[in-house]
N, C-alpha and C positions, 0 to 999 in steps of 0.2 A: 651455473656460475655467472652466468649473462645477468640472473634478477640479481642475484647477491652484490653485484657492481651498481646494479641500479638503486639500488637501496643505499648503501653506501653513499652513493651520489648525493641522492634525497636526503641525508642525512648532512652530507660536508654542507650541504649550500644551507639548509636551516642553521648551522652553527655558524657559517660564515654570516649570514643576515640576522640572525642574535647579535653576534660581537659589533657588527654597524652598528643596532641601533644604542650600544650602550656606552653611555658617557665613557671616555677615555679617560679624562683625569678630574677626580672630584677637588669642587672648590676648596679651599682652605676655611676653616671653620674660626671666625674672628672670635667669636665669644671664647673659644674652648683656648686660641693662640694668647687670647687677654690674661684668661685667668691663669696660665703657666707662667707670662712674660712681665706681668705688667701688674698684677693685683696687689702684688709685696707694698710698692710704693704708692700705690694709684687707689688701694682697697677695692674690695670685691664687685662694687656699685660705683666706682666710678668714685667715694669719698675717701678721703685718705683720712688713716686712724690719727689718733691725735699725737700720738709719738710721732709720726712721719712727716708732720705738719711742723711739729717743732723742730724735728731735725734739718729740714728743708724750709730756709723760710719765702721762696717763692712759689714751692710747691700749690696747686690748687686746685677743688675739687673741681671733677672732668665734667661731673655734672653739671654746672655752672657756664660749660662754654659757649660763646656766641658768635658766630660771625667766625669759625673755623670752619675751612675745608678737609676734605679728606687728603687732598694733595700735600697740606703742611702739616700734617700731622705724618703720614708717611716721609716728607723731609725731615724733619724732626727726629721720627725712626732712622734714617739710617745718617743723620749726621750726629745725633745724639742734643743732649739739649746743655742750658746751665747748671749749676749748682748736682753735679753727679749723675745727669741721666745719661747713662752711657750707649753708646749705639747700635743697633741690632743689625745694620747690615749684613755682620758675619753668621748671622742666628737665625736672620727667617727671608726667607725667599720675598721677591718683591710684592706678587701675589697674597703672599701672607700678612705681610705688613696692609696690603691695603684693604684684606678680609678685616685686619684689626685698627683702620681708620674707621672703615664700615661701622664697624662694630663702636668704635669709641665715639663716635657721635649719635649713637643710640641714646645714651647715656647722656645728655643733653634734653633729651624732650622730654614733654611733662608723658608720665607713666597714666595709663588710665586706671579709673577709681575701680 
């Protein structure tokens, strides 16, 4: 009975020093949060389709942006913007919003050939 406790033992501590070393909460995935929240109006790559251009006319492709930070693009998200972009505060965690600044300033830089 004495080993079978021992064992046991050797066994709780290996699972308790597994669960240490592994991530507790996986980051928020910007690209995957873009294309559910934000691709409608925004298009898939950051260009908006040419319907969405004309129904917006200050709409502009993301790809095109300069001298944007990740922090006003996340104010932007949860204040919402002009001309109908409405605001996602109540839709994505703060964390997620700034996976999907991350992410939306990818889309900015030249892509390699």
């Amino acid at each position: 009975m004495r080993r079978l406790s021992g064992i046991v033992g050797v066994g709780a501590i290996a699972v308790l020093a597994t669960a240490a070393r592994a991530p507790s909460v996986q980051e928020p995935d910007g690209a995957a949060l873009y294309q559910e929240h934000c691709r409608k109006c925004h298009g898939a790559t950051g260009t908006p389709t040419a319907r969405m251009l004309e129904m917006y006319a200050t709409l502009k492709p993301l790809t095109e942006m300069t001298g944007v930070s990740a922090d006003s693009i996340v104010a932007l998200l949860v204040a919402g913007g002009s001309e109908g972009m409405k605001s996602y505060k109540d839709k994505l965690t703060e964390a997620q919003m700034k996976a999907v600044a991350a992410y939306t300033l990818t889309l900015s830089k030249p892509q390699a050939p």
